[in-house]
SERO-4910 file (N, C-alpha, C, O; in steps of 0.05 Angstrom, whole numbers):
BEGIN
 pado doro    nc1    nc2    nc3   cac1   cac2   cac3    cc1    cc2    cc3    oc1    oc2    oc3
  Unk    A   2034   -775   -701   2037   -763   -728   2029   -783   -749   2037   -806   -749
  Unk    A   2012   -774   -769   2004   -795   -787   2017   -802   -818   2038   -789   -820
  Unk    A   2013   -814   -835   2040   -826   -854   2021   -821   -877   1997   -827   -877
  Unk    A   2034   -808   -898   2023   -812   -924   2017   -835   -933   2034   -853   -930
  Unk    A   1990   -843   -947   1992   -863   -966   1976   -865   -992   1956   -854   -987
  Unk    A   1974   -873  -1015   1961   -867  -1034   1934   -887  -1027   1929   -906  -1012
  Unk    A   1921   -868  -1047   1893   -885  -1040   1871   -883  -1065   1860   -861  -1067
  Unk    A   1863   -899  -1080   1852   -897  -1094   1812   -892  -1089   1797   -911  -1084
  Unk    A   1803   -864  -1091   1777   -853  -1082   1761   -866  -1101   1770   -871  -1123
  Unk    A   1741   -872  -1094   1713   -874  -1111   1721   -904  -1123   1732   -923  -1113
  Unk    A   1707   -893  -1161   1717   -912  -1179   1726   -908  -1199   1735   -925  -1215
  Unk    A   1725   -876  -1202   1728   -862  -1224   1748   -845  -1215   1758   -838  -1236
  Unk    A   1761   -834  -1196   1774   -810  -1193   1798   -818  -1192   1799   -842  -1189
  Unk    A   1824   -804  -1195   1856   -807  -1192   1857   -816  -1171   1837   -819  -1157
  Unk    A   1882   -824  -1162   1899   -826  -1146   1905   -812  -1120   1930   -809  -1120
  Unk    A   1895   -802  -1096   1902   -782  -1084   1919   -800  -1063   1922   -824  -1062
  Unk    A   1934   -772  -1042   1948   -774  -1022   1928   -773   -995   1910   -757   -996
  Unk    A   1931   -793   -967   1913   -787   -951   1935   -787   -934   1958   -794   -940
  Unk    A   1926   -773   -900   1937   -772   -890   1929   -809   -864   1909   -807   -851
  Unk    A   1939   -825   -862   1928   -852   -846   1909   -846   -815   1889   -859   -809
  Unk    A   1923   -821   -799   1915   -806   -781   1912   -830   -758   1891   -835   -746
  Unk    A   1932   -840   -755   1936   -860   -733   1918   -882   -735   1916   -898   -716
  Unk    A   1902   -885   -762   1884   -909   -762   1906   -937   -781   1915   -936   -804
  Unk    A   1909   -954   -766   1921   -979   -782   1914   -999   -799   1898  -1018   -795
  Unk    A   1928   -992   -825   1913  -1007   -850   1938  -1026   -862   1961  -1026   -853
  Unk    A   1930  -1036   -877   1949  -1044   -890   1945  -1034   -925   1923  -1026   -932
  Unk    A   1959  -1036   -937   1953  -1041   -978   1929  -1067   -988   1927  -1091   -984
  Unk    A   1912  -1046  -1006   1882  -1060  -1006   1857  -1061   -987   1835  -1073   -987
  Unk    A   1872  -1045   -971   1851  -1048   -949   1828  -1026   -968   1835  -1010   -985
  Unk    A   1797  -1033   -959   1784  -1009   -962   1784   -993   -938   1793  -1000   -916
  Unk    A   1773   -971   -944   1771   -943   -926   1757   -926   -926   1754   -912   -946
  Unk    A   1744   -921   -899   1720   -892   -904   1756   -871   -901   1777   -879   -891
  Unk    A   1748   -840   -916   1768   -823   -904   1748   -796   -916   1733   -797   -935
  Unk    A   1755   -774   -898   1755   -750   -901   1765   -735   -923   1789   -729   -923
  Unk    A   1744   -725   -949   1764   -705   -961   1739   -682   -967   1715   -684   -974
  Unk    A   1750   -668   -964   1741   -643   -971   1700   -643   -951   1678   -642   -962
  Unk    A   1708   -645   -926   1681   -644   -928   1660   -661   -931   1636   -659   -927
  Unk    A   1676   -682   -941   1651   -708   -963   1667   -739   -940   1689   -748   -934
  Unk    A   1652   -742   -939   1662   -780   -938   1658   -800   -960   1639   -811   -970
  Unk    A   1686   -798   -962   1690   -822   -980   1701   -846   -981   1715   -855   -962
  Unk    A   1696   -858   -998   1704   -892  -1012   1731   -903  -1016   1738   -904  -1040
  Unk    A   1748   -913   -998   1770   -919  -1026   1797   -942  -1024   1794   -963  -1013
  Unk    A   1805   -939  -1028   1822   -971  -1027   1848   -964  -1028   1854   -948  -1046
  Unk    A   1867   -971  -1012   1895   -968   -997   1918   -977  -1020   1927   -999  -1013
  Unk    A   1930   -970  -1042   1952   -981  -1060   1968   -978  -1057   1982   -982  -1077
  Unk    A   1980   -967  -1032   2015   -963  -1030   2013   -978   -998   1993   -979   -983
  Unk    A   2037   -987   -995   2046   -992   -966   2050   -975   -944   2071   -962   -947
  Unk    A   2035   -968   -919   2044   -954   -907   2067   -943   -896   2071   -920   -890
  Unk    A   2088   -971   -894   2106   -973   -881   2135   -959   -898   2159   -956   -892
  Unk    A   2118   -955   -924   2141   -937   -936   2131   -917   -949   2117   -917   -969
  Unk    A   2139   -896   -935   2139   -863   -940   2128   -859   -966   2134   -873   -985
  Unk    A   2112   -843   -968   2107   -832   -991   2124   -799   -996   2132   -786   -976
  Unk    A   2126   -791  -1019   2136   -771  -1025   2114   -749  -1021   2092   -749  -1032
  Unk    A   2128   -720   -998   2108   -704   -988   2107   -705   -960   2111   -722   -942
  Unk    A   2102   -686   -961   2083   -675   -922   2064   -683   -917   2050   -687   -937
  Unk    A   2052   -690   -890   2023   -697   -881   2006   -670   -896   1987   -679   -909
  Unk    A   2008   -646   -896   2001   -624   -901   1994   -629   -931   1972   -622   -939
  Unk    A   2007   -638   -945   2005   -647   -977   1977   -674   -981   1967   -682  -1002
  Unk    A   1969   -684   -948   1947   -709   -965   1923   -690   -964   1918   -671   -949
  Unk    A   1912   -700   -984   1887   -683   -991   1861   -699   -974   1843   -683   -970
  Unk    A   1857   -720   -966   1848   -726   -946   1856   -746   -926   1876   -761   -931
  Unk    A   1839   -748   -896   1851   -768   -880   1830   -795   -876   1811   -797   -891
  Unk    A   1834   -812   -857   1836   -840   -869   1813   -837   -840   1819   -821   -822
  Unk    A   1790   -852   -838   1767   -840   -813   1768   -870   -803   1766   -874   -779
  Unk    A   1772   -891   -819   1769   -914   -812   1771   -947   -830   1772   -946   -854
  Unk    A   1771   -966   -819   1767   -993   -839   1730   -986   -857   1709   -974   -853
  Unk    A   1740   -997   -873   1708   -994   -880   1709  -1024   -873   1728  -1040   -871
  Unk    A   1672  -1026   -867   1656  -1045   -853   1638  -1059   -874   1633  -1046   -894
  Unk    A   1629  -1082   -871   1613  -1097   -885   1587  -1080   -886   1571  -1089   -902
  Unk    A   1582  -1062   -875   1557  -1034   -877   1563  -1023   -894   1546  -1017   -911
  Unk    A   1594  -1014   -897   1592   -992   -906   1600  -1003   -941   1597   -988   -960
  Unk    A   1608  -1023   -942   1607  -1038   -977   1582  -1042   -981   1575  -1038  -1004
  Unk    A   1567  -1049   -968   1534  -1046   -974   1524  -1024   -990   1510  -1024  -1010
  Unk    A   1536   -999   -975   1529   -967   -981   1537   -963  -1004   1524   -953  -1022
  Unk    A   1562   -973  -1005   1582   -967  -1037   1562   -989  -1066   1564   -985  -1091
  Unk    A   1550  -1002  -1057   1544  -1025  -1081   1519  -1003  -1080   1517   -992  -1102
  Unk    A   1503   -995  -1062   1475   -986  -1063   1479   -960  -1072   1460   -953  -1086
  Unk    A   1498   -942  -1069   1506   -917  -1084   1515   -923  -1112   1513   -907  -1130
  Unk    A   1524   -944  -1114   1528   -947  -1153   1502   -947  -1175   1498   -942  -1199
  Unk    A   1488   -958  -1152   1454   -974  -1162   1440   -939  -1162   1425   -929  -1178
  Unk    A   1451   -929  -1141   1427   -905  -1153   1442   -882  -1170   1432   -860  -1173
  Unk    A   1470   -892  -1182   1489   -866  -1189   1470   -878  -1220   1459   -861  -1234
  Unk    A   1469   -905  -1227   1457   -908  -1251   1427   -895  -1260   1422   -886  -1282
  Unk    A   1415   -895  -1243   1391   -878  -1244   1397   -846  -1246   1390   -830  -1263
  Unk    A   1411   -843  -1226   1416   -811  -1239   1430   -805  -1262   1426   -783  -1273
  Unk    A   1443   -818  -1270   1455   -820  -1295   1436   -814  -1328   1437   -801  -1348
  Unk    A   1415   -837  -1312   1391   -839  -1335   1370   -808  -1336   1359   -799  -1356
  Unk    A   1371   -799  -1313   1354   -769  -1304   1378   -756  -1316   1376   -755  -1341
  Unk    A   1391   -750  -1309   1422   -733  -1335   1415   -732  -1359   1413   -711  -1372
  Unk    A   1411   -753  -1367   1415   -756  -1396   1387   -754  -1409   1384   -755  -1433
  Unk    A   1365   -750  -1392   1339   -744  -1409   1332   -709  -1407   1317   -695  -1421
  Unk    A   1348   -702  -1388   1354   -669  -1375   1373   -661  -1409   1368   -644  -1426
  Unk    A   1395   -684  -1407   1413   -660  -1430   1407   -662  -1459   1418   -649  -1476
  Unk    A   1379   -689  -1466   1363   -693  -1488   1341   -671  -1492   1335   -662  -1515
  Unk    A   1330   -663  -1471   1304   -642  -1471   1322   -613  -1476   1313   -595  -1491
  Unk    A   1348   -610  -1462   1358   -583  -1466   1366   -589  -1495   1356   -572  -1509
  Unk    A   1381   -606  -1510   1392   -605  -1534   1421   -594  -1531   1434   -580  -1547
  Unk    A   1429   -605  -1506   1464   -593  -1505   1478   -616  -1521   1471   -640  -1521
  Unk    A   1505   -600  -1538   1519   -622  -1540   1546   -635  -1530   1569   -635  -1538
  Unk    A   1532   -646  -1507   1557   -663  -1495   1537   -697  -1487   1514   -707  -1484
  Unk    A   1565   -704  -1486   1559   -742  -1473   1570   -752  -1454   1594   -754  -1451
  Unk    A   1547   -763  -1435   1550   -760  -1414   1564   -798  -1408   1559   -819  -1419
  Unk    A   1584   -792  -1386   1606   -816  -1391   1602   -842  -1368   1602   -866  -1372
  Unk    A   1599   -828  -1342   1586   -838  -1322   1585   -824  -1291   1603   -808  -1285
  Unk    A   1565   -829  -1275   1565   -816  -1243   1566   -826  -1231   1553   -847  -1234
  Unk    A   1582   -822  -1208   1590   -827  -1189   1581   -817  -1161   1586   -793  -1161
  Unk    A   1571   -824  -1138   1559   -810  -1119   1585   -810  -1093   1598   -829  -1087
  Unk    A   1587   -788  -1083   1602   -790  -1055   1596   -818  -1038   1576   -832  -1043
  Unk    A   1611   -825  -1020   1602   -849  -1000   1589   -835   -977   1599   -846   -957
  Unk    A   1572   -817   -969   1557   -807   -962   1534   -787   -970   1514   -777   -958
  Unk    A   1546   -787   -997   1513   -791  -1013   1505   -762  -1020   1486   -756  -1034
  Unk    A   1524   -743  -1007   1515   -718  -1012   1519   -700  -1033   1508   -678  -1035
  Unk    A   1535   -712  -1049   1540   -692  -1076   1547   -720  -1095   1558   -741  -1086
  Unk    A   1541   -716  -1117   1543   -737  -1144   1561   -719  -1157   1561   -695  -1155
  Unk    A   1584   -742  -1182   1592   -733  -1198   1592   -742  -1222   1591   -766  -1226
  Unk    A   1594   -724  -1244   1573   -731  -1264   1594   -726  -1288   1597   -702  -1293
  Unk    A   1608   -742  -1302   1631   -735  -1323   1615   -744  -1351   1597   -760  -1357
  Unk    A   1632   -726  -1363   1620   -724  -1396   1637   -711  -1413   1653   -695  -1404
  Unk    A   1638   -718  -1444   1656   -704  -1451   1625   -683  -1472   1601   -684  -1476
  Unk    A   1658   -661  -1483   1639   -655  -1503   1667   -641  -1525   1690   -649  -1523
  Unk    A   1659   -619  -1547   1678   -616  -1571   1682   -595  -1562   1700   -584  -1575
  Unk    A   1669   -578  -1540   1685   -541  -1530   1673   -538  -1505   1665   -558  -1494
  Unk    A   1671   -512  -1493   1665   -513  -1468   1628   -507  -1472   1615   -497  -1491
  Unk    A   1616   -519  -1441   1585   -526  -1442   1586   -516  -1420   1599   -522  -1400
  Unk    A   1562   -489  -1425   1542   -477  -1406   1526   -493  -1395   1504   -494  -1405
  Unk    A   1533   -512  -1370   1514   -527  -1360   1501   -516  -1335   1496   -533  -1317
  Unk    A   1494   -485  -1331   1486   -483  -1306   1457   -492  -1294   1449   -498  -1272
  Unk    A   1447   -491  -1320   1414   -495  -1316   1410   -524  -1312   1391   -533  -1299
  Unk    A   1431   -541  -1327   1431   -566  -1324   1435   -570  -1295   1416   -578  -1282
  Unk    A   1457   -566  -1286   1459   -563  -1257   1435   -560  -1239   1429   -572  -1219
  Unk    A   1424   -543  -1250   1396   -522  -1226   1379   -550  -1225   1372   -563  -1205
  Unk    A   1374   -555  -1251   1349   -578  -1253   1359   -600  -1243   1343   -616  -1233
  Unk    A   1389   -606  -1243   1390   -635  -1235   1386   -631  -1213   1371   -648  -1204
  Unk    A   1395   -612  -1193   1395   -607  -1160   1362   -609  -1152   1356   -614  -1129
  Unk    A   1345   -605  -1167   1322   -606  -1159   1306   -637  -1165   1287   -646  -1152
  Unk    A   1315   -643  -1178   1316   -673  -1183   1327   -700  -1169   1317   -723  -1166
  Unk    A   1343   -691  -1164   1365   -711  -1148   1365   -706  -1112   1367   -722  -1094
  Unk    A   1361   -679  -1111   1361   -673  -1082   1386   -675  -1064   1385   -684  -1041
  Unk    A   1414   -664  -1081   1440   -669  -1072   1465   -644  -1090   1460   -634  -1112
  Unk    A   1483   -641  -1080   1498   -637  -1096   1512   -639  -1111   1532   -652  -1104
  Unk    A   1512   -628  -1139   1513   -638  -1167   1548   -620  -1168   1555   -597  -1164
  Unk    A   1562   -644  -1176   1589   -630  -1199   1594   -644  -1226   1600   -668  -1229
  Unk    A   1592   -626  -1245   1592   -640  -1274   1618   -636  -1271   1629   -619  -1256
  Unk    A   1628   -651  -1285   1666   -638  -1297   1668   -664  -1327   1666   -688  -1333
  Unk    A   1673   -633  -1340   1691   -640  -1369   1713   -667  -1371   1732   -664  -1356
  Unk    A   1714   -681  -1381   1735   -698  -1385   1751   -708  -1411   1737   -728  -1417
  Unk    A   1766   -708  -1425   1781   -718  -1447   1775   -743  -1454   1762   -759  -1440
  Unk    A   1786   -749  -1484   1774   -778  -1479   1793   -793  -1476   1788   -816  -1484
  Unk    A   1819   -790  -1466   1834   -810  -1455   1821   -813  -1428   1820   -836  -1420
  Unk    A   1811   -794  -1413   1803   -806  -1388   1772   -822  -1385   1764   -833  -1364
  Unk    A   1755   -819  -1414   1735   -832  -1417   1746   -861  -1422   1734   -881  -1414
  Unk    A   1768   -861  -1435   1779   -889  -1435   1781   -905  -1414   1770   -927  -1413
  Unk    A   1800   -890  -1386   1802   -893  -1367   1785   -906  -1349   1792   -925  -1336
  Unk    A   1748   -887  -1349   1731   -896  -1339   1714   -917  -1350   1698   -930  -1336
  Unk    A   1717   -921  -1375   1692   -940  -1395   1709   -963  -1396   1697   -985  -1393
  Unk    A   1734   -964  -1399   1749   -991  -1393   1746  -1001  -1427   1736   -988  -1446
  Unk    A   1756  -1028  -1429   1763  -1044  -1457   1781  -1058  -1452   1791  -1061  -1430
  Unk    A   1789  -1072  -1485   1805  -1080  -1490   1824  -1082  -1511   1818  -1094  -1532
  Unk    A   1859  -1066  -1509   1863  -1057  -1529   1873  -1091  -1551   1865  -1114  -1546
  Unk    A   1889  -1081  -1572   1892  -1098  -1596   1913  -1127  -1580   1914  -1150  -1587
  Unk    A   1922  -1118  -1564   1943  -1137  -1551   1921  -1160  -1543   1928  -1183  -1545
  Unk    A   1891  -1154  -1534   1878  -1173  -1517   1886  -1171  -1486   1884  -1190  -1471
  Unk    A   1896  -1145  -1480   1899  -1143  -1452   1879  -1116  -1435   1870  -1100  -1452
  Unk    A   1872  -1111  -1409   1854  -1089  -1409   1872  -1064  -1406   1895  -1064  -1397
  Unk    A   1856  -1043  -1416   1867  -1015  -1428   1888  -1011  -1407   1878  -1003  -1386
  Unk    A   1905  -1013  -1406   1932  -1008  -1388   1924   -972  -1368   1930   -968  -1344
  Unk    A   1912   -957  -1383   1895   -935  -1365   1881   -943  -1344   1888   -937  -1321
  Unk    A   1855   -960  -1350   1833   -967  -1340   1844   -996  -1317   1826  -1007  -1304
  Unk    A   1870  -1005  -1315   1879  -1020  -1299   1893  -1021  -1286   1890  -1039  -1270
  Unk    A   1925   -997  -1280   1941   -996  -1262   1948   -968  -1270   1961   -953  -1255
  Unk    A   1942   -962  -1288   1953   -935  -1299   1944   -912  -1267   1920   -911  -1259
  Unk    A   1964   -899  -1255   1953   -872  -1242   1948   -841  -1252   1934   -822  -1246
  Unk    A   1962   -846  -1268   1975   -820  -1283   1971   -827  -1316   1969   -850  -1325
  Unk    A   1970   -799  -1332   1972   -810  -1361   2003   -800  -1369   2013   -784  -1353
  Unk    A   2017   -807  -1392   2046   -801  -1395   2039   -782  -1412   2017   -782  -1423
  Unk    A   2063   -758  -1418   2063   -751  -1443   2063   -766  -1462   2074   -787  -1457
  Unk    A   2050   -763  -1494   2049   -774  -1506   2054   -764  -1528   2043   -742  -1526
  Unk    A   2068   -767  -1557   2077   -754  -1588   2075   -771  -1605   2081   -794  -1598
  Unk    A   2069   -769  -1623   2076   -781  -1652   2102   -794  -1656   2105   -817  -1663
  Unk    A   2117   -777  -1652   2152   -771  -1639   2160   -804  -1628   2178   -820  -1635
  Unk    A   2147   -804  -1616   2148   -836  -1602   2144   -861  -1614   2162   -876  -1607
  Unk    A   2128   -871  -1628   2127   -893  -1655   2141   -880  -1674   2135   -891  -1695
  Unk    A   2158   -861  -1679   2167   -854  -1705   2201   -867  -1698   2214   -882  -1713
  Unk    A   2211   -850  -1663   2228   -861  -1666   2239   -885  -1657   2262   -890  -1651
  Unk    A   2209   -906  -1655   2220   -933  -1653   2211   -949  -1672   2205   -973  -1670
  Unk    A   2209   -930  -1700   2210   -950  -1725   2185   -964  -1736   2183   -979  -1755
  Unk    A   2162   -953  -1716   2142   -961  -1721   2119   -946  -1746   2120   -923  -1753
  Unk    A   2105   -962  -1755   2089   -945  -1790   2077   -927  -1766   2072   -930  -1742
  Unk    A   2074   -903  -1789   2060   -878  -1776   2032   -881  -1785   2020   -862  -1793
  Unk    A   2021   -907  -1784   1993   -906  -1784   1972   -902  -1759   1977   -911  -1737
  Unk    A   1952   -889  -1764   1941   -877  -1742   1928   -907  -1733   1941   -915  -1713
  Unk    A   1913   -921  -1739   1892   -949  -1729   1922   -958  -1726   1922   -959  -1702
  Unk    A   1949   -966  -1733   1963   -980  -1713   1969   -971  -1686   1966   -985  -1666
  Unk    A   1981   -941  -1686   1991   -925  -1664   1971   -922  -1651   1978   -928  -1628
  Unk    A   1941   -913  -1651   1929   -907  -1634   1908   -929  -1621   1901   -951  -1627
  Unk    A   1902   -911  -1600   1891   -935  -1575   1859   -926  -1585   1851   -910  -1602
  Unk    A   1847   -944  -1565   1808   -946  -1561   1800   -913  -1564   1779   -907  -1574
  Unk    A   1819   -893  -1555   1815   -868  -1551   1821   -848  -1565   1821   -825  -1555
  Unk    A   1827   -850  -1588   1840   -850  -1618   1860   -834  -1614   1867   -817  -1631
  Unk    A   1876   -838  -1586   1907   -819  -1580   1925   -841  -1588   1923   -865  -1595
  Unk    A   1946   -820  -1584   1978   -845  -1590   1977   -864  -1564   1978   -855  -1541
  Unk    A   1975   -903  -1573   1976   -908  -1543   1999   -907  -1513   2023   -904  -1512
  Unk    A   1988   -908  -1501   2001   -904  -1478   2030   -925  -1474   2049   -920  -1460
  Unk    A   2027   -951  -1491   2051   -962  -1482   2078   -954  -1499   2102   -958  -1494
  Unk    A   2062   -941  -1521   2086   -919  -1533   2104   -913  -1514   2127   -919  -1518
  Unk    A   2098   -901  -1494   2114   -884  -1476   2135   -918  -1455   2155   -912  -1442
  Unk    A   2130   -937  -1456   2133   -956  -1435   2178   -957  -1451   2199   -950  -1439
  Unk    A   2175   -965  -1469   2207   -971  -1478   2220   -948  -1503   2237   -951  -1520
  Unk    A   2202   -927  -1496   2221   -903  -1511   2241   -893  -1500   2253   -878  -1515
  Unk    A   2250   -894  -1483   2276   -888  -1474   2300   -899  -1483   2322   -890  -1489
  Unk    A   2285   -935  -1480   2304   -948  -1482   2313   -954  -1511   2336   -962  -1515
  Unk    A   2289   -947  -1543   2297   -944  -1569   2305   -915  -1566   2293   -908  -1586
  Unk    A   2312   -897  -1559   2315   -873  -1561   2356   -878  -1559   2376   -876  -1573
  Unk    A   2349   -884  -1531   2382   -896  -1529   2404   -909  -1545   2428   -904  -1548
  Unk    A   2386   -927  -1554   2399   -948  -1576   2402   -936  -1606   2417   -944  -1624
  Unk    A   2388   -921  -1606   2391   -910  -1630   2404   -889  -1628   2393   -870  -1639
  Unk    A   2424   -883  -1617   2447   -863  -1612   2464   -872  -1633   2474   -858  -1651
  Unk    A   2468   -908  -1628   2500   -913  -1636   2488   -921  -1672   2503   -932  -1688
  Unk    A   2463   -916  -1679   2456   -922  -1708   2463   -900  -1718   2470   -880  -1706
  Unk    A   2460   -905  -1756   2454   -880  -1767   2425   -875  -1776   2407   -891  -1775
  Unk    A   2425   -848  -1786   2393   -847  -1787   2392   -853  -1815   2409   -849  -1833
  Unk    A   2362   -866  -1817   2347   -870  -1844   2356   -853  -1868   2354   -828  -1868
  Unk    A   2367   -868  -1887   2375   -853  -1912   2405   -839  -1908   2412   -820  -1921
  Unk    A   2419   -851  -1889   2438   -833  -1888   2453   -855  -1901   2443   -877  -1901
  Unk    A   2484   -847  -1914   2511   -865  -1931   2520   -876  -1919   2528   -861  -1902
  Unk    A   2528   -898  -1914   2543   -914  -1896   2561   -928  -1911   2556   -927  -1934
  Unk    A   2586   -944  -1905   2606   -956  -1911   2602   -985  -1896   2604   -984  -1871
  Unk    A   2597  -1018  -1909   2591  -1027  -1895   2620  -1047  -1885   2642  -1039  -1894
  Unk    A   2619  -1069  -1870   2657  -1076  -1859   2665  -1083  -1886   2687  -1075  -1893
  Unk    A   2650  -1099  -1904   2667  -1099  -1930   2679  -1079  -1951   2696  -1083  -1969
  Unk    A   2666  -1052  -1944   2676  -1029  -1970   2656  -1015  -1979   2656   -991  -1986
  Unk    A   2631  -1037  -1979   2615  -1028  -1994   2595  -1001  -1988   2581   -999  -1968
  Unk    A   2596   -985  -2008   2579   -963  -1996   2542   -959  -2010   2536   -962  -2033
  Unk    A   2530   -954  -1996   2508   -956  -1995   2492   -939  -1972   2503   -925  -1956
  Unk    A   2459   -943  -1975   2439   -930  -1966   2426   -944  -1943   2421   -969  -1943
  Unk    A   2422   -929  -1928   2403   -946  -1905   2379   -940  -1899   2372   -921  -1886
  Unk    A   2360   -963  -1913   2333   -962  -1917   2316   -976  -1890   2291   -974  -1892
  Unk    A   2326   -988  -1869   2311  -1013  -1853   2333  -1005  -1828   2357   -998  -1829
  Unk    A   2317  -1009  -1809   2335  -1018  -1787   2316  -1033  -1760   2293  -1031  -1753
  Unk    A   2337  -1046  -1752   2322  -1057  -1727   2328  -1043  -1707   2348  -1057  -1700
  Unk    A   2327  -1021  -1687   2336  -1005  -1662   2352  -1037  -1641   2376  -1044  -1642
  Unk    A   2326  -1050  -1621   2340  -1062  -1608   2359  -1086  -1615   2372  -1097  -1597
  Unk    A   2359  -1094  -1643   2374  -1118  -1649   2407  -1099  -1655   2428  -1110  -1649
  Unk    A   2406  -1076  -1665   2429  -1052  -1671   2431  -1068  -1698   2451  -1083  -1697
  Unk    A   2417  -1071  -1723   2422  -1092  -1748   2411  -1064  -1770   2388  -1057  -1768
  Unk    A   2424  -1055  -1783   2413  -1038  -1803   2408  -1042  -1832   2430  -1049  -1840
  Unk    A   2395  -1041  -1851   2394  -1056  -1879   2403  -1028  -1888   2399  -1006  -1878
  Unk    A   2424  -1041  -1919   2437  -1021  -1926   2428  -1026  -1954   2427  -1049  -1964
  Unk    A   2422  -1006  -1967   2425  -1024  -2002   2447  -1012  -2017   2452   -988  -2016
  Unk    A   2457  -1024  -2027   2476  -1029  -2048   2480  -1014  -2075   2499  -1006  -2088
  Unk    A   2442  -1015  -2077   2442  -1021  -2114   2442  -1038  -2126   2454  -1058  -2121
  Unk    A   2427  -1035  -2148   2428  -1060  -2168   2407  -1079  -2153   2408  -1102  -2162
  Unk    A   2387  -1075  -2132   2377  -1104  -2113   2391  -1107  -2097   2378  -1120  -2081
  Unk    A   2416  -1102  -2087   2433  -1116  -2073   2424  -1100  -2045   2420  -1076  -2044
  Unk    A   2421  -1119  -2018   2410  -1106  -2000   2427  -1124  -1967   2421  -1143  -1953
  Unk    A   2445  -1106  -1968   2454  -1127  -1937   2445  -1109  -1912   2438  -1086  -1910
  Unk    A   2451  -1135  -1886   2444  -1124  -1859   2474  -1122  -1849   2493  -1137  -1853
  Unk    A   2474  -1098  -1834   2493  -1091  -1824   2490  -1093  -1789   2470  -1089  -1776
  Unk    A   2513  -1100  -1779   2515  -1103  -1746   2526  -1081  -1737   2550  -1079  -1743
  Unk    A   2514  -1059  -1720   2529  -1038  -1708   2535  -1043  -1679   2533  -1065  -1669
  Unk    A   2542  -1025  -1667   2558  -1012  -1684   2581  -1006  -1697   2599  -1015  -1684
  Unk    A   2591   -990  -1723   2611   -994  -1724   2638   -980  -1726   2632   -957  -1720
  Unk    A   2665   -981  -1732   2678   -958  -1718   2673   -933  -1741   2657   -934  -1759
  Unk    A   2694   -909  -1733   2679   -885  -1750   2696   -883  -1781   2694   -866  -1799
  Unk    A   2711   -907  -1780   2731   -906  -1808   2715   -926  -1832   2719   -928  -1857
  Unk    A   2696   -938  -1813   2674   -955  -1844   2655   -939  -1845   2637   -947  -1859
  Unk    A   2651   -912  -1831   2628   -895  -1842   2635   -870  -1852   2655   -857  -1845
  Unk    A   2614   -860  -1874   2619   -845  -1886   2589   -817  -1891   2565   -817  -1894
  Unk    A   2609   -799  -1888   2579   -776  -1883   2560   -780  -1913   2539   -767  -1916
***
């Protein structure tokens, strides 16, 4: 009986589940495996030896073998011609005058169907594009639409931290993402700060919102009256979430930091 394990396909595609099928790998290993028909490319990121969540029935493909110093040959020599078709794409969707842009292709590890991602601003009648590239290329063609968080994903960078796009490097999955999230950790609601290479809210938004979400239980919210341990009553203009330190003003200039939290007889609605 064979063991789930994740496996990262291609260079461009998610995360899938394979089934190992009695072949022994370890994490990192590369791998030819079976999906759909196609032989593919892909590299081992979970441990076998611990379960993945799911049925053998649930991997979307199985695992055919080690890949071989042949078969990384194939994979470097399939990149070299995915760029050429790439360039035949893009002089195909210049002569039609479609508007979409094309992001990058990818060829199966057996060479028989290419995939070809692009974004565009609505949906694109590309059948004809299709027809011509199949006669061109001499394989089978799948375009698919993509967002541009996942153009992020595939084009790679480097966000403002100086680190690489946290998508484009371990990311499997993208998180939900809101506005909601820099707002309630205090951060300016400016768009060039909050947003990433991909002009969405970035993704590490999502990494310690729980944890300012939490903390800001035992605060009060912005602008609300507070009573501070001396008497004094005042407004709360500033706060720090994880330090629990709130700036209150006074009036007159007068502006102190307060330590929460505090009991419910120094506050006042």
């Amino acid at each position: 009986m064979g063991q789930l394990v994740q496996i990262k396909v291609g260079e461009y595609r998610p995360v899938m589940l394979a089934d190992t099928n009695g072949v022994e790998i370890r994490r990192h290993d590369m791998v030819i495996l079976e999906v759909e028909r196609n032989l593919e490319f892909g590299k081992v990121i979970s441990d076998p030896d611990k379960a993945c969540a799911g049925k053998t029935e649930a991997a979307v493909g199985k695992i055919i073998r080690l890949a071989s110093d042949g078969d990384l040959l194939q994979v470097v020599n399939n990149q070299m011609k995915s760029g050429e078709a790439i360039k035949t794409c893009a002089r195909k969707v210049a002569d039609s005058r479609m508007e979409m842009q094309l992001v990058q292709a990818e060829y199966t590890f057996d060479a028989t169907k290419i995939l070809i991602y692009f974004t565009a601003e609505g949906r694109v009648d590309f059948r004809n594009l299709v027809k011509d590239l199949a006669k061109a290329l001499r394989v089978r063609i799948e375009l698919k639409q993509i967002g541009v968080r996942d153009k992020a994903k595939i084009v790679g960078g480097y966000g403002v931290c100086g680190r690489q796009l946290c998508c484009s490097s371990y990311m499997k999955d993208f998180h939900p993402l809101s506005i909601k999230m820099a707002k309630d950790q205090g951060l300016p609601l400016n768009p060039q700060k909050i947003s990433g290479v991909c002009g969405r809210v970035k993704c590490c938004m999502a990494y310690e919102f729980q944890v300012y979400r939490e903390f800001s239980k035992t605060l009060p919210k912005m602008g609300a009256r507070v009573t501070t341990p001396e008497g004094d009553k005042g407004r709360v203009v500033a706060m720090d979430i994880l330090k629990q330190v709130v700036s209150v003003d006074l009036g007159e200039g007068k502006l102190v930091r307060v330590k929460y939290p505090l009991n419910a007889a120094q506050q006042s609605s």
